[in-house]
N, C-alpha and C positions, 0 to 999 in steps of 0.2 A: 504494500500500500504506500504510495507514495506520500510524503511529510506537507504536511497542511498550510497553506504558502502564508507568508509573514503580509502583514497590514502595513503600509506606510506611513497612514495615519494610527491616531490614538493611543500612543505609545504599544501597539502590539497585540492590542485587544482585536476579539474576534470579530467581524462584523457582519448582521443576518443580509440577505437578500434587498435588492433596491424593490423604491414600488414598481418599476417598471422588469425586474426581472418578476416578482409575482405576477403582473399583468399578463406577462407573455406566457409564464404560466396555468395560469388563472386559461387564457384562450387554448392554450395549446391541450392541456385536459379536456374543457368543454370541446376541442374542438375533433378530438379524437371519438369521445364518448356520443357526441353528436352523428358524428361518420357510421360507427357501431349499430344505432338505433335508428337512421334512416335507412342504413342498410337492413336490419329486420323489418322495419315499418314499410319501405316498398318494395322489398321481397314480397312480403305477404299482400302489399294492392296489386301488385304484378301476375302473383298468381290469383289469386278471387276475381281481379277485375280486368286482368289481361293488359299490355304494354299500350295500347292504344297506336296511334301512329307515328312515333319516334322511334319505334322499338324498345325492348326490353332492357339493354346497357345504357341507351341515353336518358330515358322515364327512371329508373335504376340510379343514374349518376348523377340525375338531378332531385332524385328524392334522400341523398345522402350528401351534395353540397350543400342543400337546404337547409338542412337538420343541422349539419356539420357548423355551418357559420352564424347560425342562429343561437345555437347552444355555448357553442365558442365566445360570443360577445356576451352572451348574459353571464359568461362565467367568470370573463372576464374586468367587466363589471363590479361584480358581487365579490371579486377577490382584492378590488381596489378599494372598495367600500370600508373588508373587513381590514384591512392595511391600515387605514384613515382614521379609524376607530380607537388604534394603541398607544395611550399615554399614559404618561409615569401612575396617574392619579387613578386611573379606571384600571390598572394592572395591580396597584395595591388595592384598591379597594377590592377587586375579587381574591386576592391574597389572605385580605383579611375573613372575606365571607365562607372563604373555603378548609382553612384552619381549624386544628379537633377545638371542639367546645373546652371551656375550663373549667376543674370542676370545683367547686365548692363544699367545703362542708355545712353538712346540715345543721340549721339550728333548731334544740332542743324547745319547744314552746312548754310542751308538758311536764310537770315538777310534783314528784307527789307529795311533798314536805306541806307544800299550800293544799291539797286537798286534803289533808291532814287536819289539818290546821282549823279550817272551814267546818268539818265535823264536829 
């Protein structure tokens, strides 16, 4: 495995992903998974409803760039969104929400000396 390349900046600390490399991310998944399920989605009009007149690889190719670049941009999208979203203050506060409970000891209300007493 090759050794993990040094930072120029920030004295050597690690640094995650730009927005623009998740973007391309973000498309390039959506854009795959889009491909995948237009290819089963006009597969199956292809055969129910038949190619019509483009034939079956062009009806086929365009029912899978469809999907593919549709799904690609909302995913891309929605991965710049969720990028947008992380700051110091919303990363601690779910830090703190997510943290074991603390536990406490219980305090005793009941004393039987005072019911004693009361008889």
């Amino acid at each position: 495995m090759p050794p993990m390349p040094s930072s120029s900046t920030g004295g050597g600390r690690m640094q995650g992903p730009s927005t623009f490399d998740k973007w391309k991310m973000g498309a390039m998944l959506g854009g795959s998974v889009g491909l995948i399920m237009g290819f089963i989605f006009g597969g199956f009009n292809i055969i129910r409803y038949g190619a019509g007149p483009n034939g079956p690889m062009r009806t086929l190719g365009q029912y899978m760039l469809g999907s593919g670049a549709t799904f690609g941009f909302f995913m891309s999208i929605g991965s710049i969104i969720r990028t947008e979203g992380s700051s110091p203050l919303m990363a601690d506060a779910y830090a703190r929400a997510r943290r074991q409970p603390m536990v406490l000891p219980r305090r005793y209300t009941w004393r039987p000396e005072e019911i004693e007493k009361d008889n």
